[in-house]
Backbone atoms as SQL, in Angstrom:
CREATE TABLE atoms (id INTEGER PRIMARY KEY, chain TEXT, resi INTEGER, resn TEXT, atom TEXT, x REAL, y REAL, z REAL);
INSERT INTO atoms VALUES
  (1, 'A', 1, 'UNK', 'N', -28.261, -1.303, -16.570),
  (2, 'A', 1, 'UNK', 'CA', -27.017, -1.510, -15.855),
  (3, 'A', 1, 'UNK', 'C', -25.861, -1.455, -16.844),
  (4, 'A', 2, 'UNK', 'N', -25.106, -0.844, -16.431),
  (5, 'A', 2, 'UNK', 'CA', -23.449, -0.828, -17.772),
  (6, 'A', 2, 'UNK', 'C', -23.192, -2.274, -17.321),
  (7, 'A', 3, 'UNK', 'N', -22.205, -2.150, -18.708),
  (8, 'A', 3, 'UNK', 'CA', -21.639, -3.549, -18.950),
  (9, 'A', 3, 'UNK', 'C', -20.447, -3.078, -18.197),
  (10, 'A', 4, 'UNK', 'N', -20.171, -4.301, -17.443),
  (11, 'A', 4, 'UNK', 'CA', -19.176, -4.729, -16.518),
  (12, 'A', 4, 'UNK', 'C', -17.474, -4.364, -17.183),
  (13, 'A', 5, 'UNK', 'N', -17.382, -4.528, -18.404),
  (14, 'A', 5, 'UNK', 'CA', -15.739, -4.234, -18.817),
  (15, 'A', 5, 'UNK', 'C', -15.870, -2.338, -19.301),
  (16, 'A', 6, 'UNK', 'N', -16.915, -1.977, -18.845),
  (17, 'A', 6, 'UNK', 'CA', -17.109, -0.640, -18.968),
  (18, 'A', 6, 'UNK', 'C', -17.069, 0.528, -18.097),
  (19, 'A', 7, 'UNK', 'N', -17.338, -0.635, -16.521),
  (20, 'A', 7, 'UNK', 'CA', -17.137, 0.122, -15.669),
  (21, 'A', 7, 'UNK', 'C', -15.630, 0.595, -14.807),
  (22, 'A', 8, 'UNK', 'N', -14.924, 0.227, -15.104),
  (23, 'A', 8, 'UNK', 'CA', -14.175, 0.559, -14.536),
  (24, 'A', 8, 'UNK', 'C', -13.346, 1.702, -14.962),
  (25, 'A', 9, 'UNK', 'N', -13.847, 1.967, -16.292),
  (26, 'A', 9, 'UNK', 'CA', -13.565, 3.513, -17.562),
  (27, 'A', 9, 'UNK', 'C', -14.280, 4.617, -16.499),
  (28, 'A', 10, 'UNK', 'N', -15.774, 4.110, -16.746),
  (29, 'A', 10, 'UNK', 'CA', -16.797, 5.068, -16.049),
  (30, 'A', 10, 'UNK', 'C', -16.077, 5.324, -14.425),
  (31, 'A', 11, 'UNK', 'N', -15.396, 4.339, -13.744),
  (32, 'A', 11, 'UNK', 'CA', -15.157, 4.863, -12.271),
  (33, 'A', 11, 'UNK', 'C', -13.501, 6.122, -12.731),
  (34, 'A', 12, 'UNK', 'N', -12.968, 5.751, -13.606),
  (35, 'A', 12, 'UNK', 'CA', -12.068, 6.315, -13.766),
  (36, 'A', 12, 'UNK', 'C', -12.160, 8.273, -14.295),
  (37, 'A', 13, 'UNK', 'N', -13.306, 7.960, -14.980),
  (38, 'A', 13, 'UNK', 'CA', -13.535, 9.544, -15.517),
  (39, 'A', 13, 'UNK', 'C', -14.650, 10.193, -14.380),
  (40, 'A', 14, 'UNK', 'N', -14.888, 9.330, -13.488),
  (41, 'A', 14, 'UNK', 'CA', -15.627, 9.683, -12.601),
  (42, 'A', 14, 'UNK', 'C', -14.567, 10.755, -10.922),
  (43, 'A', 15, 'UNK', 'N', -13.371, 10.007, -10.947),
  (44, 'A', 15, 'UNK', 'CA', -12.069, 10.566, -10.406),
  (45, 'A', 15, 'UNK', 'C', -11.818, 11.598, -11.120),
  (46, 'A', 16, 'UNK', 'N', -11.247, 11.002, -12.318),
  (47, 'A', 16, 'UNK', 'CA', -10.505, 12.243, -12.772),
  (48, 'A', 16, 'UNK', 'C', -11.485, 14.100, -13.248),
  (49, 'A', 17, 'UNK', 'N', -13.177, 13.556, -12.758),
  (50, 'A', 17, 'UNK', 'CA', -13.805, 14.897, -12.935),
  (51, 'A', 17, 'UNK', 'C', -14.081, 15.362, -11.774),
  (52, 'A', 18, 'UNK', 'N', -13.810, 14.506, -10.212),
  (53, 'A', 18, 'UNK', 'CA', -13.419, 14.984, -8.953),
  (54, 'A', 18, 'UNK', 'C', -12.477, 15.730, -8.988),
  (55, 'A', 19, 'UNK', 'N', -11.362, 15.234, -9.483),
  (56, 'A', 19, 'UNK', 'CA', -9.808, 15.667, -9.215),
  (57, 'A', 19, 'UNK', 'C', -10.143, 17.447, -10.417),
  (58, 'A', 20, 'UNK', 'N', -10.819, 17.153, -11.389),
  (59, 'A', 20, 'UNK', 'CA', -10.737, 18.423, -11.987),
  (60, 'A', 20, 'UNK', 'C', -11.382, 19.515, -11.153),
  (61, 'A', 21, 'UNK', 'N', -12.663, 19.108, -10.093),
  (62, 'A', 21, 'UNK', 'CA', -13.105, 20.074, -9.687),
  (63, 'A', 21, 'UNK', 'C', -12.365, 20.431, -8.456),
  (64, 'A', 22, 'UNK', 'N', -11.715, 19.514, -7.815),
  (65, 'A', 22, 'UNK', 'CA', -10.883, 20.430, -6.663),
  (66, 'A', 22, 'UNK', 'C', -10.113, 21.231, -7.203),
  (67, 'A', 23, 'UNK', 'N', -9.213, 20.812, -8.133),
  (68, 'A', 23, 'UNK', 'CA', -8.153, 21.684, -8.420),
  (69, 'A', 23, 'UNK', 'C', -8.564, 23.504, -8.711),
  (70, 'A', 24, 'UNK', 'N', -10.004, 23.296, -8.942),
  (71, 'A', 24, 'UNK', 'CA', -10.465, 24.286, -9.696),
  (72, 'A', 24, 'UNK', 'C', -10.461, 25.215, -8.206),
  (73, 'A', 25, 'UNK', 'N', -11.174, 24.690, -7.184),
  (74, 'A', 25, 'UNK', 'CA', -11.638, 25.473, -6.396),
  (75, 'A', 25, 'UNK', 'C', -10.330, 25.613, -5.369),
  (76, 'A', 26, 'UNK', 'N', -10.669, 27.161, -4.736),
  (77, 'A', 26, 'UNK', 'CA', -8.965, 27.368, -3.694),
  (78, 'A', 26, 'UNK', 'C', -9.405, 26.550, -2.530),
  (79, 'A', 27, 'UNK', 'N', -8.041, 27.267, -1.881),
  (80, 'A', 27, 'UNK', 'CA', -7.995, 26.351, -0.653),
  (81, 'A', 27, 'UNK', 'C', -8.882, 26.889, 0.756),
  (82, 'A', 28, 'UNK', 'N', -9.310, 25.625, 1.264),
  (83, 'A', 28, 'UNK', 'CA', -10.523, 26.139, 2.024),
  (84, 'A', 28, 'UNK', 'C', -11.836, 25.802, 1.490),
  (85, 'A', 29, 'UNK', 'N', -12.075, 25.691, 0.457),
  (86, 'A', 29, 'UNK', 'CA', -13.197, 25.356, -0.647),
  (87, 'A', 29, 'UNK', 'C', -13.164, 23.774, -0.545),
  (88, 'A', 30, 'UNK', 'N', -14.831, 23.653, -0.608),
  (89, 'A', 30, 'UNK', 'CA', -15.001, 22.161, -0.927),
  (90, 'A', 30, 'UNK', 'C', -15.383, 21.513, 0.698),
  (91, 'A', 31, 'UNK', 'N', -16.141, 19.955, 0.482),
  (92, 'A', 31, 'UNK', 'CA', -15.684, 19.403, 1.765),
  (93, 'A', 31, 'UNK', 'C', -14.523, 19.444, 2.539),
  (94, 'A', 32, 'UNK', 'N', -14.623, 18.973, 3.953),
  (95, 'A', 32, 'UNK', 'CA', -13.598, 18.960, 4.889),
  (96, 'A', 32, 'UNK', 'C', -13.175, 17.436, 4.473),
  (97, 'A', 33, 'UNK', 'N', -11.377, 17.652, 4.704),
  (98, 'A', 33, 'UNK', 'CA', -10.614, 16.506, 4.412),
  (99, 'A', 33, 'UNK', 'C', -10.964, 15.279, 5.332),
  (100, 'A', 34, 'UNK', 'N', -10.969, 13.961, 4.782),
  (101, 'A', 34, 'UNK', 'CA', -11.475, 13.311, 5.859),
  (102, 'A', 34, 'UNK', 'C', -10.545, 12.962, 6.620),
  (103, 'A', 35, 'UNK', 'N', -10.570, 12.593, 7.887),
  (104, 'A', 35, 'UNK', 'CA', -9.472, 12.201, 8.892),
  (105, 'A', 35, 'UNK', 'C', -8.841, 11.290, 8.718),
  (106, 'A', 36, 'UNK', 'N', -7.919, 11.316, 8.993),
  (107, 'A', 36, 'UNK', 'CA', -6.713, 10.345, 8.296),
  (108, 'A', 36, 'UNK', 'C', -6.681, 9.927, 9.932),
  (109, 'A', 37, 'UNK', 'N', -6.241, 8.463, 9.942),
  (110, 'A', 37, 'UNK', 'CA', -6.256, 7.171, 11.082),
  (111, 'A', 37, 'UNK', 'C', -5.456, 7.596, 11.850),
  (112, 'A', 38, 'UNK', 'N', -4.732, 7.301, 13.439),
  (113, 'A', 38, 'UNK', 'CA', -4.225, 7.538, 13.806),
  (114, 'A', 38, 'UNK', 'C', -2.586, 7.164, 13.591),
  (115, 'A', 39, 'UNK', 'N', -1.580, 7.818, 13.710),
  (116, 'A', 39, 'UNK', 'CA', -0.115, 7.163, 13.531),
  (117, 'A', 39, 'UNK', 'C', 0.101, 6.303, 14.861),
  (118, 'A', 40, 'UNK', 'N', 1.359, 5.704, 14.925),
  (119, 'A', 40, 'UNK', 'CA', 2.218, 4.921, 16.027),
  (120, 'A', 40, 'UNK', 'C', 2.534, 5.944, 16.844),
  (121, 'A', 41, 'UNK', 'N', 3.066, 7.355, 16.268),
  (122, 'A', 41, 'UNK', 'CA', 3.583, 8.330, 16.862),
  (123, 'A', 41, 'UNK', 'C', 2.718, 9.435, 17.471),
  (124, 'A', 42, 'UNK', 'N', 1.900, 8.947, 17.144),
  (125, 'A', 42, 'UNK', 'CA', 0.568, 10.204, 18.020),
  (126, 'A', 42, 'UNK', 'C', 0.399, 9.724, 19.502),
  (127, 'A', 43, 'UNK', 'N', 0.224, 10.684, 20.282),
  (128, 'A', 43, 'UNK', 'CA', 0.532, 10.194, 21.734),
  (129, 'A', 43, 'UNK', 'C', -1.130, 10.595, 22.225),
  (130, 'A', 44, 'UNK', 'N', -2.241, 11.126, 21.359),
  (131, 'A', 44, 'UNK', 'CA', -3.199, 10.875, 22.028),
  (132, 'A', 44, 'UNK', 'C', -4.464, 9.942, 21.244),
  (133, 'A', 45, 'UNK', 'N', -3.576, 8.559, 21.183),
  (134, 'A', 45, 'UNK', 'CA', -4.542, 7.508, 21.079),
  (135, 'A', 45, 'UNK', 'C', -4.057, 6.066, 21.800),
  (136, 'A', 46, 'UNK', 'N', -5.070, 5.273, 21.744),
  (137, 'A', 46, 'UNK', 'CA', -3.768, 4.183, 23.069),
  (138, 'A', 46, 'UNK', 'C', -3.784, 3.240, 22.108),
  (139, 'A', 47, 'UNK', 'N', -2.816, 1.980, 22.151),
  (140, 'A', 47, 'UNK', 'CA', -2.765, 1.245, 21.361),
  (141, 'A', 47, 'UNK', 'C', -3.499, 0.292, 20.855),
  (142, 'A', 48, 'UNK', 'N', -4.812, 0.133, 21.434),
  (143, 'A', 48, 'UNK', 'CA', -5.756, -0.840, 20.658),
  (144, 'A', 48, 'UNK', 'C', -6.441, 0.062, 19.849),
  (145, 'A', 49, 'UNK', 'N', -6.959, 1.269, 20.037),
  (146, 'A', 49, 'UNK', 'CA', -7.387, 1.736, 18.739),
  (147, 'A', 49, 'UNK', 'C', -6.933, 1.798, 17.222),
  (148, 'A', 50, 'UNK', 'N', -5.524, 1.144, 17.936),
  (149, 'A', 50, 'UNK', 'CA', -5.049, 1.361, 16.486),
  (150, 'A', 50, 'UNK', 'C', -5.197, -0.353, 16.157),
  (151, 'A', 51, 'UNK', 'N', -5.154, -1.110, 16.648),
  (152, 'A', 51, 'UNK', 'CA', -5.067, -2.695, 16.554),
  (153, 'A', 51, 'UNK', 'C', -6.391, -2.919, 16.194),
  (154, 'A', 52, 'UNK', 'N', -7.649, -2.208, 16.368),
  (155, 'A', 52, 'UNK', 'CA', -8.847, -2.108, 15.633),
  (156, 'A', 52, 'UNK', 'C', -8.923, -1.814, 14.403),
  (157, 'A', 53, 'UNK', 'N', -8.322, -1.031, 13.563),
  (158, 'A', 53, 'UNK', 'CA', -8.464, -0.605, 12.242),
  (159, 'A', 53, 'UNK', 'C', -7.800, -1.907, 11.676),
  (160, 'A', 54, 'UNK', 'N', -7.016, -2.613, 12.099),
  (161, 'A', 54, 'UNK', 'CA', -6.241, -3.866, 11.456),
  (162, 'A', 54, 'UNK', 'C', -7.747, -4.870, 10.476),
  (163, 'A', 55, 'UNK', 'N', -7.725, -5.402, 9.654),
  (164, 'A', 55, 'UNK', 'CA', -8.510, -6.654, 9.345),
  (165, 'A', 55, 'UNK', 'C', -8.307, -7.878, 10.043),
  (166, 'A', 56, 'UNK', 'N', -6.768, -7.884, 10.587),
  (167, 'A', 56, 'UNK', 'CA', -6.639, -9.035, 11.479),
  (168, 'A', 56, 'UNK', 'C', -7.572, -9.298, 12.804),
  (169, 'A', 57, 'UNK', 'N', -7.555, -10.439, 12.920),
  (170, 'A', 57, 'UNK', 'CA', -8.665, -11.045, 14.453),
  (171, 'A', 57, 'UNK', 'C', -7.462, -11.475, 15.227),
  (172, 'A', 58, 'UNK', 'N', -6.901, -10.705, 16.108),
  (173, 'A', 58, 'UNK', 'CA', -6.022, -10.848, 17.087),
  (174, 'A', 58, 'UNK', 'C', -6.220, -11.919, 18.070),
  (175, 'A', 59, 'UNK', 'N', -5.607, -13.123, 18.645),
  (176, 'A', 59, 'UNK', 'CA', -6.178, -13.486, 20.320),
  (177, 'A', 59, 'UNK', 'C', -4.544, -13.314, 21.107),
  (178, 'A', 60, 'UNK', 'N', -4.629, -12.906, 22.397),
  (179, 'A', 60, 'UNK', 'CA', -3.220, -13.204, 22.750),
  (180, 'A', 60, 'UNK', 'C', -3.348, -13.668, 24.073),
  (181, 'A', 61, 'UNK', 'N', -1.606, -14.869, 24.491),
  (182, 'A', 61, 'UNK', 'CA', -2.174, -15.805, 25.480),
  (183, 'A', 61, 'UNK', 'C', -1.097, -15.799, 26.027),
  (184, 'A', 62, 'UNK', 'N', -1.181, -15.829, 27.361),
  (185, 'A', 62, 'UNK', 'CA', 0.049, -16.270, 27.984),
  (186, 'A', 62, 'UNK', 'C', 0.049, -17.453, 28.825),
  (187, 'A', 63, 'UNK', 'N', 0.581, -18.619, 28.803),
  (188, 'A', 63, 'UNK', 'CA', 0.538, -19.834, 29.199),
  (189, 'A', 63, 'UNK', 'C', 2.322, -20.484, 29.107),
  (190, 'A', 64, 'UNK', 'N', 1.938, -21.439, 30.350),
  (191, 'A', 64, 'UNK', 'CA', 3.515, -22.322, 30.168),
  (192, 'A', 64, 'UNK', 'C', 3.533, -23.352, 28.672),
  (193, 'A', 65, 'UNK', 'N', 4.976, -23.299, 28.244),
  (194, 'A', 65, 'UNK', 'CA', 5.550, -23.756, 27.091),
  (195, 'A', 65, 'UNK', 'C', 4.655, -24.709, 26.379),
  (196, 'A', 66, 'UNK', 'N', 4.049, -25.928, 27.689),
  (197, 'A', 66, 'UNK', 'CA', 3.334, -26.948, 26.495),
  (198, 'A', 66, 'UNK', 'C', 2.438, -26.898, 26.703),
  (199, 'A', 67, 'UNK', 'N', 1.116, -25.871, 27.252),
  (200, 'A', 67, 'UNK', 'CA', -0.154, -25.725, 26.871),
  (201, 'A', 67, 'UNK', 'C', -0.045, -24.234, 25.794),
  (202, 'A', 68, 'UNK', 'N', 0.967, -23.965, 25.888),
  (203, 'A', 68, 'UNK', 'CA', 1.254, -22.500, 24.551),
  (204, 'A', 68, 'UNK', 'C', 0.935, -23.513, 23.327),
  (205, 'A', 69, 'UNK', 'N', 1.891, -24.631, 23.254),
  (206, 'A', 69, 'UNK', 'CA', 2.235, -25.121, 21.875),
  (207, 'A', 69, 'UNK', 'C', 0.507, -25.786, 21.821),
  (208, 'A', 70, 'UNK', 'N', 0.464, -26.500, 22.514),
  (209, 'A', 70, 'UNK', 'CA', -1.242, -27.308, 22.188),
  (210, 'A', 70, 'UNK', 'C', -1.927, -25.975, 21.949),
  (211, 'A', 71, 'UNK', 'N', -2.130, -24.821, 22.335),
  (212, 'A', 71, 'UNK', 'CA', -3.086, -23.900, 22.132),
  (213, 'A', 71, 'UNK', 'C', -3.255, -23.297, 20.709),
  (214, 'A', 72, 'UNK', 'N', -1.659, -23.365, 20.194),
  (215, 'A', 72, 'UNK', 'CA', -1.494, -22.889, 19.429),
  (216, 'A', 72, 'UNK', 'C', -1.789, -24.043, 17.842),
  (217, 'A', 73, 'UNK', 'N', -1.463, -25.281, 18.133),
  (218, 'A', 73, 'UNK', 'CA', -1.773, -26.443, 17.291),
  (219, 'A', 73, 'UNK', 'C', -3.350, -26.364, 17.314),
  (220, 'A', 74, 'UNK', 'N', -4.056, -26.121, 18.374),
  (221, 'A', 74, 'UNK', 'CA', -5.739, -26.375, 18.646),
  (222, 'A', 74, 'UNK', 'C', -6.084, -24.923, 17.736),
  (223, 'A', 75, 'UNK', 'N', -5.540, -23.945, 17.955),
  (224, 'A', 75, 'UNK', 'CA', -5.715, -22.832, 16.963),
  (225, 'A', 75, 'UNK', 'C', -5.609, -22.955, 15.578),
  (226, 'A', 76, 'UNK', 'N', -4.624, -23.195, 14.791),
  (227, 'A', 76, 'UNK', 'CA', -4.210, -23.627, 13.814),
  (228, 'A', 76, 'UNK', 'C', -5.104, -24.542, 13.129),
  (229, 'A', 77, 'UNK', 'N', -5.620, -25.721, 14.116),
  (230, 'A', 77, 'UNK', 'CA', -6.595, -26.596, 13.369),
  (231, 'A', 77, 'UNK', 'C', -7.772, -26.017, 13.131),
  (232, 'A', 78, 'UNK', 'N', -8.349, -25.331, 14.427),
  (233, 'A', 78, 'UNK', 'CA', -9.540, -24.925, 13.858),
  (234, 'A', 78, 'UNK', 'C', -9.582, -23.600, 12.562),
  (235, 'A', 79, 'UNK', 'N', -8.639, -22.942, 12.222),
  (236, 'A', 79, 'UNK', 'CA', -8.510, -22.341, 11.295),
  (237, 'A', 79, 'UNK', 'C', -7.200, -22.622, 10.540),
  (238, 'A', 80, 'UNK', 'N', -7.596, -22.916, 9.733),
  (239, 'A', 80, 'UNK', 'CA', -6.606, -23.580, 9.022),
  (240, 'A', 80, 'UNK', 'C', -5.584, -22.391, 8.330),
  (241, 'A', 81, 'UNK', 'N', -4.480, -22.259, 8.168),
  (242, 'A', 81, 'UNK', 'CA', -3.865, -21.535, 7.468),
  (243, 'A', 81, 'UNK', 'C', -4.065, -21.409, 5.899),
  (244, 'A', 82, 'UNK', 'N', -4.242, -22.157, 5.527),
  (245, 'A', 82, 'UNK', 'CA', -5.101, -22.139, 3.712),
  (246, 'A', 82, 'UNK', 'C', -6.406, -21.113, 3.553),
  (247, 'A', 83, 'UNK', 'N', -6.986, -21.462, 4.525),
  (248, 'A', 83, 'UNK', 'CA', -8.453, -20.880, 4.502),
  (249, 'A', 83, 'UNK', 'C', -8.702, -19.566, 5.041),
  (250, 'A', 84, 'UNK', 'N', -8.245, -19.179, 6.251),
  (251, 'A', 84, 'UNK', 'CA', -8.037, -18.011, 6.924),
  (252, 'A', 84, 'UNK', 'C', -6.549, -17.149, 7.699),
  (253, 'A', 85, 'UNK', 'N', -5.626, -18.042, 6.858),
  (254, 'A', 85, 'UNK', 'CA', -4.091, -17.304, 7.063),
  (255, 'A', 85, 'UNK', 'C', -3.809, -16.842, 8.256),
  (256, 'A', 86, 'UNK', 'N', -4.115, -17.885, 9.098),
  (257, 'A', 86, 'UNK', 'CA', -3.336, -17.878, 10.174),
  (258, 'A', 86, 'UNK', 'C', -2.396, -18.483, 10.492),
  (259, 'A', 87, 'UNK', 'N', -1.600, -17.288, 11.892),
  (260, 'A', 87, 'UNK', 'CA', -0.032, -17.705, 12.090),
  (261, 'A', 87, 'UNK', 'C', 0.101, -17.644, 13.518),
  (262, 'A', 88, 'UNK', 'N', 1.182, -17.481, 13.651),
  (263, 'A', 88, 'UNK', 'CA', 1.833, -17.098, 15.132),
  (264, 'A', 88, 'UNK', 'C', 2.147, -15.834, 14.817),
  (265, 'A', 89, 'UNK', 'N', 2.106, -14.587, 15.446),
  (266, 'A', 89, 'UNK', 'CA', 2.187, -13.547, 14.874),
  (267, 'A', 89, 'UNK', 'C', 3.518, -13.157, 15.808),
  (268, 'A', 90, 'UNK', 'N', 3.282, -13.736, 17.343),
  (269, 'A', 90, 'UNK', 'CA', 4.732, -13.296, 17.987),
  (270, 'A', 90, 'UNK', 'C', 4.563, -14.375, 19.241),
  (271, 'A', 91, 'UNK', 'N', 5.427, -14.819, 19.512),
  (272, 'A', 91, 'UNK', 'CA', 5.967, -15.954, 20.618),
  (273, 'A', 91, 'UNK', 'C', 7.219, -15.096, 21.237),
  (274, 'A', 92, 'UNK', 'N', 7.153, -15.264, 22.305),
  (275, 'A', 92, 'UNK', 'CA', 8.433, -14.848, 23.372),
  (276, 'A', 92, 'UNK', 'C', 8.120, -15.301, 24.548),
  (277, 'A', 93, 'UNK', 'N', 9.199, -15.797, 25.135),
  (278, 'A', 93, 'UNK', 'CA', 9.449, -15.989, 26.871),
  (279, 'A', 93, 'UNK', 'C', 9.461, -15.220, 27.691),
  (280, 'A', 94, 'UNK', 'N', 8.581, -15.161, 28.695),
  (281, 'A', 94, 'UNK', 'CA', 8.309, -13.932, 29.484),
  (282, 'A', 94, 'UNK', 'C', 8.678, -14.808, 31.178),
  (283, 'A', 95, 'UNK', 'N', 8.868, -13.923, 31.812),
  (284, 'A', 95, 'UNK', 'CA', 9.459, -14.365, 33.470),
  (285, 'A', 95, 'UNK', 'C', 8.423, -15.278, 33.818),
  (286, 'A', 96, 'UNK', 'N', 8.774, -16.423, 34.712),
  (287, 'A', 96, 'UNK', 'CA', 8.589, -17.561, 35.389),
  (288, 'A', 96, 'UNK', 'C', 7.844, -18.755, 34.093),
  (289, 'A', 97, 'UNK', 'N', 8.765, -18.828, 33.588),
  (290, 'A', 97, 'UNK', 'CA', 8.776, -19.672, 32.607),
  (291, 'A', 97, 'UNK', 'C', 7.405, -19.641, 31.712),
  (292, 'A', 98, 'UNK', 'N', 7.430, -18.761, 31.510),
  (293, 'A', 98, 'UNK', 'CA', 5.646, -18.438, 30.410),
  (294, 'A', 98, 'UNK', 'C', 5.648, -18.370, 29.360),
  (295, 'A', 99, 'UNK', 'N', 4.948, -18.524, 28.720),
  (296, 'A', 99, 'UNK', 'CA', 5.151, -18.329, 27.029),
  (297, 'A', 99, 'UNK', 'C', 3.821, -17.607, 27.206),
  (298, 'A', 100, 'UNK', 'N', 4.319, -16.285, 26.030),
  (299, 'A', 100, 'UNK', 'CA', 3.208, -15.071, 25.880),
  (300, 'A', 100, 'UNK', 'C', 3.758, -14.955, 23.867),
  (301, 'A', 101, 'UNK', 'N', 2.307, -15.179, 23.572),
  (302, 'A', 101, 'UNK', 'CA', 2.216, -15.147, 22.093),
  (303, 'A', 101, 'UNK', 'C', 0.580, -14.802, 21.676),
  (304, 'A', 102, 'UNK', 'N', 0.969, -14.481, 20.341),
  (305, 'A', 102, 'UNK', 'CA', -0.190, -13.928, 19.550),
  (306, 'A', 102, 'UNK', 'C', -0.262, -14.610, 18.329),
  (307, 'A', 103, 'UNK', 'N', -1.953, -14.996, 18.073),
  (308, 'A', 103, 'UNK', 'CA', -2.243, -15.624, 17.139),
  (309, 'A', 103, 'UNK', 'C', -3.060, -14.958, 16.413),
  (310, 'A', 104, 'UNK', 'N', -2.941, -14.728, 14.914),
  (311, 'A', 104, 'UNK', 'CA', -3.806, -13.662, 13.939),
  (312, 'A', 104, 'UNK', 'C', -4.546, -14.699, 12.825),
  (313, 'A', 105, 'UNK', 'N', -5.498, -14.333, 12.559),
  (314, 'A', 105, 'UNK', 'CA', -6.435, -14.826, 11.255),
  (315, 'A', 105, 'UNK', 'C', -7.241, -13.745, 10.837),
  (316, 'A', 106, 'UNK', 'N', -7.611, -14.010, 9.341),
  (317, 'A', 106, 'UNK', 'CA', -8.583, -13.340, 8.756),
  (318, 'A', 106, 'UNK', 'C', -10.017, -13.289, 9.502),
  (319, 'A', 107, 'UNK', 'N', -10.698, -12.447, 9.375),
  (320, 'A', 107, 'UNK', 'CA', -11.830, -12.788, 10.345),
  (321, 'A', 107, 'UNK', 'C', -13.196, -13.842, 9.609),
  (322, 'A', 108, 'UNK', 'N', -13.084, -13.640, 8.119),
  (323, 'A', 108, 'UNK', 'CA', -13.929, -14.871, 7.533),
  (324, 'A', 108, 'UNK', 'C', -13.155, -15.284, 6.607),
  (325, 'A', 109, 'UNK', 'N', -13.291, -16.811, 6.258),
  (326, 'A', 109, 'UNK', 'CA', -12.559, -17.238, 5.384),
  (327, 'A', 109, 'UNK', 'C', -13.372, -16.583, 4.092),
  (328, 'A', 110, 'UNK', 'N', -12.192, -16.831, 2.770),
  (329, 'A', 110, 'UNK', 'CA', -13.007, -16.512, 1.329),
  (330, 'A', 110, 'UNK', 'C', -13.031, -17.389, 0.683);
């Protein structure tokens, strides 16, 4: 096994003898590029596919003002913001007095 303050030389000349062989070969040559994720602006994907590639663990709730806030305190406790960096990600008032918000965390703590 290489020694550990060695490898990261070895990953480096390991790139830069990728990067020498594309350059070498024209265009069209070589594997196919891999697909790059979808944008905001692409109109044929819907918006949770893209809220999937996130690392965030999304929940979102809509409830009146003071079971929002307890939901959101009962959230908070069980994941603590130290441990798995969670927040309120968005709170707003929505018609007949509702509160509609989103709560994000890491999906395991480290």
């Amino acid at each position: 096994m290489a020694d550990s303050r060695s490898r990261p030389a070895l990953i480096a000349r390991r790139i830069a003898a990728r990067r020498d062989q594309a350059s070498q070969q024209g265009p069209g040559e070589g594997p196919p590029a891999a697909a790059s994720p979808p944008s905001f602006h692409d109109a044929s994907h819907d918006a949770a596919s893209v809220v999937n590639l996130s690392a965030w663990r999304r929940e979102c709730f809509t409830l009146p003002p003071a079971e929002a806030r307890e939901t959101a305190r009962d959230w908070l406790a069980r994941y603590p913001r130290a441990r798995w960096r969670s927040e309120i990600e968005n709170w707003r008032i929505v018609g007949d007095n509702l509160v509609q918000f989103t709560m994000r965390r890491l999906p395991q703590a480290e």
